[in-house]
Every structure is written in C-alpha cells, then in structure tokens.
C-alpha positions as CSV (number, residue, x, y, z in Angstrom):
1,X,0.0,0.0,0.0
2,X,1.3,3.2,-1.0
3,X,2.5,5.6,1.7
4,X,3.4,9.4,1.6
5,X,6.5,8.5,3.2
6,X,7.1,6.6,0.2
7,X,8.0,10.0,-1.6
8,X,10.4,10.9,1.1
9,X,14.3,10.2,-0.3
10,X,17.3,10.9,1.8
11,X,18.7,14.6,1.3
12,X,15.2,15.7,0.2
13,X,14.2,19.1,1.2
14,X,10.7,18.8,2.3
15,X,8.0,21.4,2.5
16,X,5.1,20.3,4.7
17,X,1.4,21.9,5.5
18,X,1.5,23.4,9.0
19,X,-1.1,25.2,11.2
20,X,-4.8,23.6,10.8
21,X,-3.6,21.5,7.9
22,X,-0.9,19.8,9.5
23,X,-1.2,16.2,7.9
24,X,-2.3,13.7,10.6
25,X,-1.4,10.9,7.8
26,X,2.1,12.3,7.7
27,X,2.7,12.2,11.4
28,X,1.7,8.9,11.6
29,X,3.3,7.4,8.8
30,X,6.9,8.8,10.4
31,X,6.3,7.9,13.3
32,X,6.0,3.8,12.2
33,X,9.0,4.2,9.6
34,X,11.2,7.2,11.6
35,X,13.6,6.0,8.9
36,X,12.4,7.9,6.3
37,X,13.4,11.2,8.3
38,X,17.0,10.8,8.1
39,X,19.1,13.6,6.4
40,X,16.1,15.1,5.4
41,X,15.3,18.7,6.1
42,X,12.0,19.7,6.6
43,X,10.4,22.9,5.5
44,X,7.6,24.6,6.9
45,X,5.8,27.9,9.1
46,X,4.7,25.4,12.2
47,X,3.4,27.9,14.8
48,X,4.3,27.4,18.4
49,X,1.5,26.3,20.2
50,X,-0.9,25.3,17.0
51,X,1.3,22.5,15.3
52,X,2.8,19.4,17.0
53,X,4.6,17.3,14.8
54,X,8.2,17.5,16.2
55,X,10.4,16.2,12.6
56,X,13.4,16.2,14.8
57,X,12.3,13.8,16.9
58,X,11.5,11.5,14.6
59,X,15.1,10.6,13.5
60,X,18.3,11.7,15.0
61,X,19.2,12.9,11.8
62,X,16.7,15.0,10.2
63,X,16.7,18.7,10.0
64,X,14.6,21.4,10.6
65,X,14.5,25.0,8.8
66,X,12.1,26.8,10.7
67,X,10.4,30.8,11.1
68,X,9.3,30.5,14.6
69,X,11.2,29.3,17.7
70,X,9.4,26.6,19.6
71,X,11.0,24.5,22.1
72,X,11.7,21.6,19.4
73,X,13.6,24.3,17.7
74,X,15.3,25.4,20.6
75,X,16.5,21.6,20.8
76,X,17.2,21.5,17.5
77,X,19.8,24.7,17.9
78,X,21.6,23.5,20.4
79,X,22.2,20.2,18.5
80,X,22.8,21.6,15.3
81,X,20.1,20.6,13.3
82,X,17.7,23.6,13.4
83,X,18.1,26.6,11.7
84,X,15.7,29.9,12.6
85,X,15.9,32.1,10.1
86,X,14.9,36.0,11.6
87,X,12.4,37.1,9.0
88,X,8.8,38.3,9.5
89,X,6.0,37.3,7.2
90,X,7.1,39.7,4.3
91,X,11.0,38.3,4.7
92,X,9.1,34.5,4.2
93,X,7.4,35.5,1.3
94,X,10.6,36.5,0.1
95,X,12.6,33.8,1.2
96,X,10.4,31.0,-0.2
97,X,10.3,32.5,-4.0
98,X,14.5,33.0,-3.8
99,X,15.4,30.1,-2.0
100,X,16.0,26.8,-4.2
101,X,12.7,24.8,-4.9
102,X,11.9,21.9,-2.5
103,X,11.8,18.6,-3.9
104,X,9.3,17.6,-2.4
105,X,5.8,19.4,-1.2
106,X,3.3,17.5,0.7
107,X,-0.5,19.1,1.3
108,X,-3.1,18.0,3.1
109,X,-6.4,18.6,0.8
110,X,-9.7,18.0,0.0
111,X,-10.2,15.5,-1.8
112,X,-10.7,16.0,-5.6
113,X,-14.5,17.0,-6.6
114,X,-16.4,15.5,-9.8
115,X,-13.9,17.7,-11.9
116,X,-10.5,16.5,-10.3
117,X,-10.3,19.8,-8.5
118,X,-9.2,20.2,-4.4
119,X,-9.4,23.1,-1.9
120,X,-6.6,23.6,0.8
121,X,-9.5,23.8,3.4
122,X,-8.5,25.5,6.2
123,X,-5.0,27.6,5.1
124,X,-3.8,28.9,1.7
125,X,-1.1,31.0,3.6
126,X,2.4,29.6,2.5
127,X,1.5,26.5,0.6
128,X,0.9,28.3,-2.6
129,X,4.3,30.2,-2.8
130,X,6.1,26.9,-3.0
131,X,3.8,24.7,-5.0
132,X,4.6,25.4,-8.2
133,X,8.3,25.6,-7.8
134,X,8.4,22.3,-6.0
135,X,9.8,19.5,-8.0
136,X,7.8,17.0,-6.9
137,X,3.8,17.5,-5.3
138,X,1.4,14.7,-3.3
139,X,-1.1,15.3,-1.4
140,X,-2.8,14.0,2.0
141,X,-6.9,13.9,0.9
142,X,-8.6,14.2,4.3
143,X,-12.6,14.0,3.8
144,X,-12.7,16.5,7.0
145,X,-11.4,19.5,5.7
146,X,-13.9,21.6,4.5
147,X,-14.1,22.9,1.2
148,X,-13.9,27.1,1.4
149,X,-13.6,29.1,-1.2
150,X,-9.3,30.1,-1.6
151,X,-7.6,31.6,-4.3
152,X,-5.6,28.7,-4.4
153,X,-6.6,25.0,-5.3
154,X,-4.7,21.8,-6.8
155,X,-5.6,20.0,-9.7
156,X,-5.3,15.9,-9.0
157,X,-3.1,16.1,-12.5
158,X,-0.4,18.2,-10.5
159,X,-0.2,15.4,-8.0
160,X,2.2,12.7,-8.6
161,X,0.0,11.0,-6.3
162,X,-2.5,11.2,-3.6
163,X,-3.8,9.0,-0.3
164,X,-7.3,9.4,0.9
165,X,-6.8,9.3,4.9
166,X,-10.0,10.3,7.2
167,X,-8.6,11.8,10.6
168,X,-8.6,14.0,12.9
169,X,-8.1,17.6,12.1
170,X,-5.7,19.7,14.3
171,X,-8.0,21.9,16.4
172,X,-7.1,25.2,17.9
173,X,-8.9,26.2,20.7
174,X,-8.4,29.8,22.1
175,X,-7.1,31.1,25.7
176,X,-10.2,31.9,28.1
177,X,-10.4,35.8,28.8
178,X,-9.9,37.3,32.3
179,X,-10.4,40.7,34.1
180,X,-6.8,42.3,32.1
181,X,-8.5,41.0,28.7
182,X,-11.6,42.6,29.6
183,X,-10.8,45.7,29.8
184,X,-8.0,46.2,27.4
185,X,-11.2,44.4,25.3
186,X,-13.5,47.9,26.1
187,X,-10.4,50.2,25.9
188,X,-9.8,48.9,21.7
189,X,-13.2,48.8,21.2
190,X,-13.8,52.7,22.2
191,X,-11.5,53.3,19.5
192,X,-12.3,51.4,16.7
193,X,-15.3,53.1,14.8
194,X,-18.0,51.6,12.7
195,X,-16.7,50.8,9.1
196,X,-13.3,50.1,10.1
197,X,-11.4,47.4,8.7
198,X,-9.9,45.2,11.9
199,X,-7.0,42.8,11.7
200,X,-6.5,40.6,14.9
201,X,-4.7,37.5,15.7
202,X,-5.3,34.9,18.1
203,X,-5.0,34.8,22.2
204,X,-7.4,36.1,24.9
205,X,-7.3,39.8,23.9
206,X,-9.5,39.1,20.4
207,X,-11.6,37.3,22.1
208,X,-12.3,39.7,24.5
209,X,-12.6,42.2,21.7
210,X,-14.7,40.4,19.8
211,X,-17.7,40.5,22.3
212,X,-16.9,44.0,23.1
213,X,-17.5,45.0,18.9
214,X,-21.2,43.2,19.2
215,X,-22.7,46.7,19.3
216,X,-20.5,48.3,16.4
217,X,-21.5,47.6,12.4
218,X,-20.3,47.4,9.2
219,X,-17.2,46.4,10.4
220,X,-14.8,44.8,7.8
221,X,-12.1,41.8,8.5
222,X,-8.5,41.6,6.6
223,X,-6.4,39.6,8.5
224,X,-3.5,36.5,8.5
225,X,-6.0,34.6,10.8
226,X,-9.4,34.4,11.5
227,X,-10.4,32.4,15.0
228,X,-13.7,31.9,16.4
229,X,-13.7,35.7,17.4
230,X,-14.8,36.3,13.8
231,X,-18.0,33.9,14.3
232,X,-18.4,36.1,18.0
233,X,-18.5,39.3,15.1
234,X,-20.7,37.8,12.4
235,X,-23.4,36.3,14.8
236,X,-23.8,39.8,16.4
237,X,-24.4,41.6,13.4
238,X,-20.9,43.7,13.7
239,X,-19.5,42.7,10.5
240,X,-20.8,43.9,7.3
241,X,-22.7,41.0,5.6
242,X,-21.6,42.4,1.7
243,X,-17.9,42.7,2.4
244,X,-15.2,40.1,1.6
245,X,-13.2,38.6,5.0
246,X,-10.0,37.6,3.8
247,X,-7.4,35.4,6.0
248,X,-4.8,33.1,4.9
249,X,-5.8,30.5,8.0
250,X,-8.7,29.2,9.9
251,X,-8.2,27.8,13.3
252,X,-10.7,26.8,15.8
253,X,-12.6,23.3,16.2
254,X,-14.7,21.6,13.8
255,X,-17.3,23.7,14.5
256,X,-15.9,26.6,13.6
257,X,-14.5,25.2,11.1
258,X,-18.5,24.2,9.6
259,X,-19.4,28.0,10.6
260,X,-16.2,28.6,7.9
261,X,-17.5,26.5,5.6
262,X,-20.7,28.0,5.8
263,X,-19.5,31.6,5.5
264,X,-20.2,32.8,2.1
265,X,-17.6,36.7,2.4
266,X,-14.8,34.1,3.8
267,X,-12.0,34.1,1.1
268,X,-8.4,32.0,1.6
269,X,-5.5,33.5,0.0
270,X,-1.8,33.4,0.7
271,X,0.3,35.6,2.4
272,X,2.0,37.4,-0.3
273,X,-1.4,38.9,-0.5
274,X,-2.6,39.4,3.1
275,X,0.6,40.8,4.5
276,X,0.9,43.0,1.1
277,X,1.9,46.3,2.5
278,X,0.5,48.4,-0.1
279,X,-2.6,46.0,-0.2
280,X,-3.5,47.4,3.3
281,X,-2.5,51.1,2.7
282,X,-5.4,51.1,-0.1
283,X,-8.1,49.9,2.4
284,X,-9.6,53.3,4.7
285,X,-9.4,53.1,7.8
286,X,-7.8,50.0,8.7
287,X,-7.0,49.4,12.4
288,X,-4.4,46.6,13.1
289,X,-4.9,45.6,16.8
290,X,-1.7,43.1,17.7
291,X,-0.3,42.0,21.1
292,X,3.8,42.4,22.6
293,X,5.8,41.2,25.2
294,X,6.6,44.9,26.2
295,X,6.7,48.0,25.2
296,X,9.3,51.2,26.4
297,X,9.0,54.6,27.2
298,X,10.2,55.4,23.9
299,X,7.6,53.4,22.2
300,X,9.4,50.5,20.9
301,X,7.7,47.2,20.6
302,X,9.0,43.6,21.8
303,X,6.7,40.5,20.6
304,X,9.4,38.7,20.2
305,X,11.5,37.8,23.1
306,X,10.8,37.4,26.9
307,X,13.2,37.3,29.5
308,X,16.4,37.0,26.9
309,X,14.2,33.9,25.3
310,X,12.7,34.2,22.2
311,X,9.4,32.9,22.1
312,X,7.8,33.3,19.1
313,X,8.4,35.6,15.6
314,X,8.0,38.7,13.9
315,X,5.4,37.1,12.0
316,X,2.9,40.1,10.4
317,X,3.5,42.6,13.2
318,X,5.9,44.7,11.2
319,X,3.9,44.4,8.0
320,X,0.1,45.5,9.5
321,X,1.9,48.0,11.7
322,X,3.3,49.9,8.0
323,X,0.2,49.2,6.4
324,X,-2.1,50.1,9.2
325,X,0.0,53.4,9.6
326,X,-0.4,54.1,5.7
327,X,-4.2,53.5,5.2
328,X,-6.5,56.9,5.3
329,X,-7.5,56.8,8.6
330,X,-5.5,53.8,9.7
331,X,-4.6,53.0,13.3
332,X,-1.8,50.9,15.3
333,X,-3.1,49.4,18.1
334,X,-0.6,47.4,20.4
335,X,-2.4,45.5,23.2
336,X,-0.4,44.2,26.3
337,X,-1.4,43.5,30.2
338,X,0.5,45.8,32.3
339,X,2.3,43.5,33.9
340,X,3.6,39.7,34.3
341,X,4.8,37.1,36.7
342,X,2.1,38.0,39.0
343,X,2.4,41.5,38.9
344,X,5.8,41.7,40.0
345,X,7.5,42.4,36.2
346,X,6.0,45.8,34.6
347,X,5.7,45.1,30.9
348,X,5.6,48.5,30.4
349,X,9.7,48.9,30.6
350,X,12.0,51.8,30.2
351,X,14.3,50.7,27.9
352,X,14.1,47.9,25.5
353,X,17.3,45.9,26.2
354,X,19.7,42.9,25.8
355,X,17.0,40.6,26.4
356,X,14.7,42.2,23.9
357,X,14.6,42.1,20.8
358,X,12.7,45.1,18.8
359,X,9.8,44.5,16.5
360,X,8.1,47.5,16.2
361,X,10.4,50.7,15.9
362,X,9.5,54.1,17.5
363,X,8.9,55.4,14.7
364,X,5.9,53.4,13.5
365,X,4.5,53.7,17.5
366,X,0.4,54.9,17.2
367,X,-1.3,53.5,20.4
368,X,-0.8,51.2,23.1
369,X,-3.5,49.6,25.2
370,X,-3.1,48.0,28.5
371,X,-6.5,47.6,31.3
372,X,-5.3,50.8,32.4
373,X,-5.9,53.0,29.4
374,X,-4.4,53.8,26.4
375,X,-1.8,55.8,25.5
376,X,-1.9,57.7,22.5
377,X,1.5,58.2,21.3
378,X,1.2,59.6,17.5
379,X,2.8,63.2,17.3
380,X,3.9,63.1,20.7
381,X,7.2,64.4,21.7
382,X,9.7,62.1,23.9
383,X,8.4,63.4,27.1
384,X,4.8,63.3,26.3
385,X,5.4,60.1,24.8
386,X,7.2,59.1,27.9
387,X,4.1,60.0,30.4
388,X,1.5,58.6,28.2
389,X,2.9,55.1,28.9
390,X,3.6,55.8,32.3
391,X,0.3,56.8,32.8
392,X,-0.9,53.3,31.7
393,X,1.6,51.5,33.6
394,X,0.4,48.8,36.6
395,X,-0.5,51.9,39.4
396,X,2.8,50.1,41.4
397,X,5.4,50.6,39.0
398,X,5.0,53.8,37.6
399,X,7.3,55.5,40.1
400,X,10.3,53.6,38.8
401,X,8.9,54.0,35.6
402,X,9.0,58.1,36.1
403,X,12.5,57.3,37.8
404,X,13.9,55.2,35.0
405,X,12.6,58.0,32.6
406,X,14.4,60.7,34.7
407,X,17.8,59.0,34.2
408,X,17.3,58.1,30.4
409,X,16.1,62.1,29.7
410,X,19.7,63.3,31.1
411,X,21.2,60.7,28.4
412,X,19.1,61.7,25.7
C-alpha cells in the first residue's frame, strides 16, 4: 500500500502543511517508519503552540528550517540541526520564491471533486508560494477538511499521487479571557469606529474584543487569521454581511470550522497577499490591533522575546503595523497587560534591552492599550510620549517607571 513517506528520499528538502492543515497521515506514517526522516530537512511555518509534529524527533538525523522558535527548535539549535531564520512574514514570502525549490511538497487537501479539483481547506497561507516551484507534489486527501472558497486550489493532474486518509483535524482552541482582557477588550473597542477594517490575531485579547465590537456595524475583517472571534463578530451583526473577509488561515474546532465552511464573504488566499503592505494602505481606515511582550518609554515594541528567550516571531506585526500606519485613517493598536509574573514584572519597561529584541520601531509607534488606558503616542514628543505610557503603567510601578525615565532624559 502506498504511503506518503514513500515520496520521502534521503537529502530531500521537504516542504510540509503546518497550522490547521498539519497532515495527521504524515505524522503517523513517520512515526512507524522514523527511517524515512534521516538527512532530510524539513520545510515549513509550524506555529508554536498550533502545530505538534516535532520532525526532529523523529530521527536523529533529520533537519529542521524553521520561522518560529518553539522549544523543538530550541532543541534543535543546540544540536545543530535547526536553523531559525529572523524574518517576519514579508521576509518568508521572500525567502520561499528566492530560495532553491523543494523537492518535495506535501499538502493536506480535499479530496478532488467530480472535476478533479481540491481546496486547501483550512489555510492557503504559504502552501501556494512553493507549489509550483516544488519538484515534486502529493497530497494528503482528508474528507474532513472543509471545502472554502481560496484563491488557491490543486488540480489531481499536479499530484504525482494522492492517499485518501479520514482523521482527525488539528483543532485550535483559544485562551479563556480574564479581568486584564476585559478591559483592554472595552479600551480597543472605544477606538475602533463603525466601518473600520480590523485585523486581529489569536490569544485572549481578540476574544475579548470580539464581544466588546457586538454593538459596532459594518465592520470589515483583513487579516493573517481568522479564530472563532470572527463567528463572536458575524453572529452579532458587527460585521458587514456584503464585504469580503479575507485570511490566509482558519483555526478553531470543527465547529468553527463548519461555521467557515458556511461563510459565504470568507475568502483563503496566501500571504504574499494578506501581508501585502501596499494592499493594506489602499483599504480606509484600517485598524491593526496586535499584542507584545513589552513596550518602552520610547515606544518600541518587543513581541518577540521574553526574558532573553525568544518565544515566538516577527510574524505580520511589522507588516500590518506599515500598512495600518499608511491606510486613510489607519490605526496601530498594540495591546499588552500591564504586567507579568504575578504583577511583580511591569511590561511597560523603560528601555528595550539585551534581552529584547525590537519589533516595532518608535517610529511606527500609534497606540498602546493595557486595562489601564491607552496611551496615545502619535505626534507626541519624547516626554509626552514618555508619560503617556507611564500613565498606563500597573499603578505600582509607575514611580520607577517616572524614575527610570528621569535617568534616560539626562542621556538623551
């Protein structure tokens, strides 16, 4: 019996679907024949926290080239057989059209309807930039993936062959919103206006958002993600019912994933077109509303790196915050709790420094949002700009905040 492993030779650079269309059928298969991983590299944007095939655990000698660091990764570093490449979604896009083809791309699909064709159900994000360079293509037909309607869809006669395998889908399901989410929840939503394009991405701060938006309309999604906060939006009536939402990913459980299905305005496409800079500067009014690990006095933005570990990526930070900040009307929204480790660590910091890492220059700095306010830091001088975050600082640390600031002015 036939086996996507099968495919797999020795040396092979391997591009694999990742997110909610991580093959099940793939993880499987390597895990019975681990052989078939050695002194292959594998190729793909797993997420930390949403995928969990490890490929470097399955042989001692496969590789990994990854976007995001995870703790497999981290693993992998220290061995030598992980590479993180620093790019953000734009630097990806990039880096997958330059970069010689894979030889091998494996999808998990649809399987083909009465005319041969496929969708990539739930994510046409990085998929299509490689799949027509790849030198070889087979697919994964899962019956559970829904069919949505994507910019991007395979043809059976670009497979060099396919294996029809019913299992479980990878679900997603979404960090349960407290008292801090609540309010920095009301806080965006006082800001964002009726009409507005809105561009989230997933954690407790959306979802918080999302019921807080019930009472706005004609709102209008553009985004690298859409999470069951967009079904808490379209069952209220916020969003308008005549406007395309376009995403590159759906992640939720299956029934969100029916709800997507369902949803006529949804549209699929890949990231070289949502994280399009100048895409996003043509839409009025767009309002990207992202998260960090901190943010300094000077209005610098860290969503990369806590404690001197890096936790995550860039990932479409840097490009919504330039398109955001180019759009008619446009707004930057950074969203952060006040503080961490039980209140005893203000994320609201001075200084970004050697355990940061800086995402988000000063320059591009709009608004930041914690549950204490926001902070409005557009046209502000470096003083003003200073006391603004201060003044949404935990209540506790904003006299070494104003004491910090004091030694850093005579340095200026």
């Amino acid at each position: 019996m036939k086996r996507l492993v099968d495919a797999i030779e020795p040396g092979a650079r391997v591009f694999v679907s990742t997110l909610s269309t991580e093959s099940p059928l793939l993880r499987d298969e390597l895990r019975d024949d681990p052989e078939r991983a050695r002194d292959v590299t594998f190729m793909g944007v797993q997420f930390p926290g949403i995928d969990s095939i490890d490929y470097l655990a399955v042989h001692a000698q496969a590789r990994l080239v990854s976007y995001f660091m995870s703790p497999a990764v981290r693993a992998g570093l220290a061995e030598g057989r992980a590479e993180l490449l620093s790019l953000d979604y734009r630097g990806i896009v990039r880096h997958l059209r330059d970069s010689p083809p894979p030889d091998l791309a494996i999808a998990q699909l649809t399987p083909p309807d009465a005319e041969g064709w496929c969708s990539p159900g739930l994510a046409s994000d990085f998929m299509p930039l490689v799949w027509s360079r790849a030198k070889r293509r087979i697919a994964h037909f899962n019956p559970r993936l829904p069919r949505t309607r994507a910019s991007f869809r395979v043809h059976v006669s670009e497979l060099e062959f396919g294996i029809e395998a019913d299992l479980p889908l990878t679900a997603f399901s979404e960090t349960a919103c407290g008292e801090v989410e609540t309010r920095i929840g009301a806080h965006v939503a006082a800001l964002v206006r009726d009409g507005d394009t809105v561009q989230f991405g997933i954690g407790s701060v959306p979802v918080a958002l999302a019921g807080a938006l019930s009472s706005h309309r004609r709102l209008r999604f553009h985004g690298g993600m859409a999470t069951s906060a967009l079904q808490t939006l379209w069952d209220s009536g916020a969003l308008d019912r005549d406007a395309r939402i376009t995403t590159g990913v759906v992640l939720g459980d299956t029934g969100f994933h029916d709800f997507c299905a369902r949803l006529e305005p949804l549209w699929l496409t890949d990231v070289a077109h949502t994280h399009d800079v100048t895409a996003i500067a043509a839409i009025r009014r767009f309002v990207a509303i992202n998260g960090a690990v901190e943010v300094d006095l000077f209005g610098q933005v860290n969503s990369e790196r806590a404690g001197g570990v890096i936790q995550a990526g860039a990932g479409g930070l840097p490009t919504f915050a330039a398109g955001a900040l180019a759009s008619p009307g446009g707004r930057l929204l950074i969203c952060l709790g006040a503080t961490a480790k039980k209140g005893s660590l203000s994320r609201i910091v001075p200084a970004l420094d050697a355990q940061a890492l800086c995402t988000v220059p000063r320059y591009l700095a709009d608004a930041v949002v914690t549950e204490h306010g926001v902070a409005e830091l557009r046209h502000l001088s470096l003083d003003a700009r200073a006391q603004a975050l201060i003044a949404i600082a935990a209540p506790e640390h904003r006299n070494s905040l104003e004491q910090a600031w004091s030694e850093l002015r005579k340095r200026v």
